[in-house]
N, C-alpha and C positions, 0 to 999 in steps of 0.2 A: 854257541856251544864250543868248549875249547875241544884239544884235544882226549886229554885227561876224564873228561866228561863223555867222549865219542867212544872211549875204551870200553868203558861199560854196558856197552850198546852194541858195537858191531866186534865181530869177533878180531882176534890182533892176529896181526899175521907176523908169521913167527920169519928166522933168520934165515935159515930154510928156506920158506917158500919163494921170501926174496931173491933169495940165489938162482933159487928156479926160474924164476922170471924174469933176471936180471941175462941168465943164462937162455933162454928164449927169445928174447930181444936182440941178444947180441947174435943171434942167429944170423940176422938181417944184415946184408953188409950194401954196400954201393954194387959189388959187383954183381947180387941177385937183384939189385934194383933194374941194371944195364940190361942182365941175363932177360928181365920182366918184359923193358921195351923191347928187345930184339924180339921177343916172342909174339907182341903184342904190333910191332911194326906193320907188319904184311897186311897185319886183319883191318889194322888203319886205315893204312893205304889202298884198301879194298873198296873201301866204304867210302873213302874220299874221291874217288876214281868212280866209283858209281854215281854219287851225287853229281860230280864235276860233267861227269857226260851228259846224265841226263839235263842238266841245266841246258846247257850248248845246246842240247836237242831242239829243246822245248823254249828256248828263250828268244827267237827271232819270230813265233807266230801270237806272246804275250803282245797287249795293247794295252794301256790305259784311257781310261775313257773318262771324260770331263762332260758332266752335265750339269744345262741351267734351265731351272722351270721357272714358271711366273709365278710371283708374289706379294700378287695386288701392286695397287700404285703407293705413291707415296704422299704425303699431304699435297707438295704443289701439284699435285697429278701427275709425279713423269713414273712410268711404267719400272717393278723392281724386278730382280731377278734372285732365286737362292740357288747356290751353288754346289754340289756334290760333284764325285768319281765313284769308279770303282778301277775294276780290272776285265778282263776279257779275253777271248783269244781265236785266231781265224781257221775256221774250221773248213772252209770251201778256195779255191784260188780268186774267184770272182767277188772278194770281200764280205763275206759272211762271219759276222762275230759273234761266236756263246757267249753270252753272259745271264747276269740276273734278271729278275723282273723289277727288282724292288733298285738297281742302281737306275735304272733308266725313265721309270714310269713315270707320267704325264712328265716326260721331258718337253721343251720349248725346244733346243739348241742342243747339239751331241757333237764334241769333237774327240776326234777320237789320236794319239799320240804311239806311232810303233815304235817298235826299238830300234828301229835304224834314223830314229827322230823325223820321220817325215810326219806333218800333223794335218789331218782332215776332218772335214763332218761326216757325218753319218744320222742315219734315219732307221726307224725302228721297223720291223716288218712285223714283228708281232710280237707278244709277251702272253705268258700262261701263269698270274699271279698264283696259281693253286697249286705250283710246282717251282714256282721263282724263276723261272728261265724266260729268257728272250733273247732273239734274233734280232741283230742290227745291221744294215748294209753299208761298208765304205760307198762315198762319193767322190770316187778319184776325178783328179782334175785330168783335162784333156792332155796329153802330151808327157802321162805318167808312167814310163814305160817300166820301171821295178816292177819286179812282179811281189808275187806275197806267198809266204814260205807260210804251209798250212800245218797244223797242228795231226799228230798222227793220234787219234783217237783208238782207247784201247778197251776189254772188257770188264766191267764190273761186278761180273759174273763168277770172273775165276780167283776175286781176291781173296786172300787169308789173312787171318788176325797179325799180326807181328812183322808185317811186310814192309819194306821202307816207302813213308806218301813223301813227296816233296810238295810245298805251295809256293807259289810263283805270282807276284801282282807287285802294286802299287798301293802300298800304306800309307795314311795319310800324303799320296802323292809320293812317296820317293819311288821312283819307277823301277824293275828290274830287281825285288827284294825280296831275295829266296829266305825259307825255313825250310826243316825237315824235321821227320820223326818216323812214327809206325803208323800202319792202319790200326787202332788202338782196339773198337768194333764195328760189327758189320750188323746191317737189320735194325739200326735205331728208326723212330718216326720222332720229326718234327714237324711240327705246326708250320705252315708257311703266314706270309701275311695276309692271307683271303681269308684267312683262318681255318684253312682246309691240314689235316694231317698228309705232310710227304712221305710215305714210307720204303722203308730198302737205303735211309742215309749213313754213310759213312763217315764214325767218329775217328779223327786223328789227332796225336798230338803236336802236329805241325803249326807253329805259331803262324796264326791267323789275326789281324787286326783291320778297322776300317780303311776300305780303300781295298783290301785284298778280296773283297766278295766279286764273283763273276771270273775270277782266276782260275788256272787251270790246278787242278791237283793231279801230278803224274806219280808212275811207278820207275823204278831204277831204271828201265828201259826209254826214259820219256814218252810214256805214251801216257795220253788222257787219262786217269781214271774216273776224275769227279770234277764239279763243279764248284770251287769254296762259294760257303751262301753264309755263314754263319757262327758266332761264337758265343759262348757263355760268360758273362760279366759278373761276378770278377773272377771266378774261377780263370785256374791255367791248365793250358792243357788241354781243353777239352774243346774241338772244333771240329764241324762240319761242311760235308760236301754233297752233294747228289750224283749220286751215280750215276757213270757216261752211258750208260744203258739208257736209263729213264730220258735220258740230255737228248740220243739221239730220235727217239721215237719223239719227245715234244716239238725238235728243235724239225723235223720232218712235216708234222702237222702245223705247223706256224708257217712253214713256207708252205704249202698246201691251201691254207685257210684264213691264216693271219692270228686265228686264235683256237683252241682248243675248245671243243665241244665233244663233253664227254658223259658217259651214261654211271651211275654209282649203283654201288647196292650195300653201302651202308657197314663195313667193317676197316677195322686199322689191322695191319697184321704186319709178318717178316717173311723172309725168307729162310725154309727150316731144309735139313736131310731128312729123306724118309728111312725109314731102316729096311736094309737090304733083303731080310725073308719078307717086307709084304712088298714090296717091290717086284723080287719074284715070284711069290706067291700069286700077286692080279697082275703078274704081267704088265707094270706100269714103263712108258715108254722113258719117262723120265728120274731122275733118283730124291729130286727136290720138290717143294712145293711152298704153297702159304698158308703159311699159317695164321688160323683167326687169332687174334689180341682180345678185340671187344667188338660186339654187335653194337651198332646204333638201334635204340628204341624208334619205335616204328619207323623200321627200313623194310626195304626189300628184302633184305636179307633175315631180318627178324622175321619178315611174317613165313621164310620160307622156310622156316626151324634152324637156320642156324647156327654153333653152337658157337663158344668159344674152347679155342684146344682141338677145334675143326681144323684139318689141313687140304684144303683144295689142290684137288692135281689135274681137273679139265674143266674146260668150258665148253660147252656144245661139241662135245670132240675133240676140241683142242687143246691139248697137253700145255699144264700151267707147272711152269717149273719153277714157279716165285713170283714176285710183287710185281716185278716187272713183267714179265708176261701178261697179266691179271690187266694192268692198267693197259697193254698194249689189246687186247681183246673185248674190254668193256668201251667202246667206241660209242659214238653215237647213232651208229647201227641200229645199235643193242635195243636202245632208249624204249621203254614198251613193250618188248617183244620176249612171250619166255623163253628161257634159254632153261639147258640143262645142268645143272652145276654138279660135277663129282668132287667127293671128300671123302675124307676117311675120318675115322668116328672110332678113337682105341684102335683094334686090328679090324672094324669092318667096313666095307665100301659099300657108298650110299649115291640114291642121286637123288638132288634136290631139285626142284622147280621152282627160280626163281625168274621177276620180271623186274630187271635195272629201270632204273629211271633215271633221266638229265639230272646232271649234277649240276648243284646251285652255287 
């Protein structure tokens, strides 16, 4: 299409308008461009001054972690090994590292690599594939006297959408490899690899790649917020951590037990706001709760009616102020034993009789 041909088509714009536009543009000079940065300076240097600290904070209790599992033998029969990392970070003085389930499992060999370059093994105390987390303990050598600068863990509780996350690990092995971004949202569920739903996980857009799962995810202030576990291929943009919440309570019963043994009753849900008249209306002690997503068919929770769009706020008495709460009270206590469930059902409170059973 030439010109001439294009006249016929879109309307012409006359001498006029040109001037006007020509006049509009010339508005823009170098010195509004300067006037732009001077304005835009401070807010810069805010946010870089934020990141920068929080890194500092948070960057001498990152670890990378090197692991080799067995890979059968090889024709002439000499024994193989396959080789992964991830990231991690020490959460106790006495060498305690969060990380995944899924960077460590049936490990052979675990060494683990700090940022002040000292490199040692380590051994697994326990892993809870149904939440991706696991506990691994340094094996400092005798005559190690550094100590180990621990991670200040923060809550996941009080996050908001639009917050700055930083992620902190080791991609493909380059060690000490920051991104940042926002808490993008809050109350997603993913699937872990037992195939079990995590719920309460935290989407950010902080660039996440292999090698950064078991890393720490902090807030401006360096403190913990999540754990990175995971990304979306090939989308950008859109990756996941498990809240330092859920971290702490697994990472609790792992040194307790070694492994997690837990009672279900069969629902995926989030973490919602109640609204403020029934809150004061039933006198609820709490403002939050969970809320049901989907009932599993013949669960405990199906047979006990219910619903979805149900939002649980107790357990036997015990004020449920979200997912996390929920997973910290269905113990293996629980396992057989009815309990009482309160929910709210539209504006009215109900109490259901349900009976958890071990979760497979």
């Amino acid at each position: 299409m030439n010109f001439e041909e294009a006249g016929s088509v879109f309307p012409v714009v006359g001498s006029s308008n040109l001037s006007g536009i020509a006049a509009r543009g010339g508005d823009r000079s170098p010195d509004s461009d300067q006037n732009s940065l001077r304005t835009d300076g401070p807010l810069l240097d805010s946010y870089s001054a934020a990141v920068t600290a929080a890194v500092e904070h948070i960057s001498p209790s990152v670890a990378h972690i090197e692991v080799h599992q067995n890979a059968g033998r090889s024709r002439s029969g000499e024994p193989r090994e396959r080789q992964g990392g991830g990231s991690g970070f020490v959460f106790t003085p006495d060498g305690l590292i969060l990380t995944n389930s899924h960077v460590v499992h049936e490990a052979a060999r675990i060494l683990v690599t700090l940022a002040d370059g000292r490199r040692m093994p380590a051994t697994v105390i326990g892993e809870d594939p149904a939440s991706d987390l696991a506990v691994i303990r340094l094996e400092r050598p005798q005559g190690d006297d550094h100590g180990l600068i621990v991670a200040t863990l923060g809550d996941s509780q009080k996050l908001r959408v639009g917050q700055i996350a930083i992620a902190i690990g080791a991609p493909y092995g380059f060690q000490s490899t920051v991104t940042a971004g926002v808490v993008s949202a809050l109350g997603r569920s993913l699937r872990s690899y037992s195939g079990r739903l995590i719920d309460d996980v935290i989407q950010t857009d902080a660039s996440l790649n292999p090698g950064n799962s078991g890393g720490p995810l902090v807030d401006s202030n360096g403190c913990v917020i999540g754990v990175n576990t995971a990304t979306i291929l090939p989308a950008q943009g859109i990756c996941f951590a498990i809240g330092i919440n859920t971290a702490k309570f697994v990472a609790s019963r792992l040194l307790r037990d070694g492994k997690i043994r837990r009672s279900y009753v069969g629902i995926s849900g989030q973490t919602v706001p109640v609204h403020r008249r029934v809150v004061r209306f039933y006198d609820l002690p709490k403002e939050s709760g969970a809320l049901v997503l989907s009932v599993e068919d013949s669960s405990p929770a199906k047979r006990a009616g219910l619903r979805e769009g149900d939002i649980i706020v107790a357990l036997e008495g015990q004020p449920v102020a979200g997912v996390d709460d929920l997973h910290r009270l269905l113990t293996e206590v629980r396992v057989g034993v009815s309990c009482s469930l309160t929910v709210l059902r539209w504006t009215e409170k109900l109490e259901l009789k349900v009976v958890p059973e071990e979760a497979r």
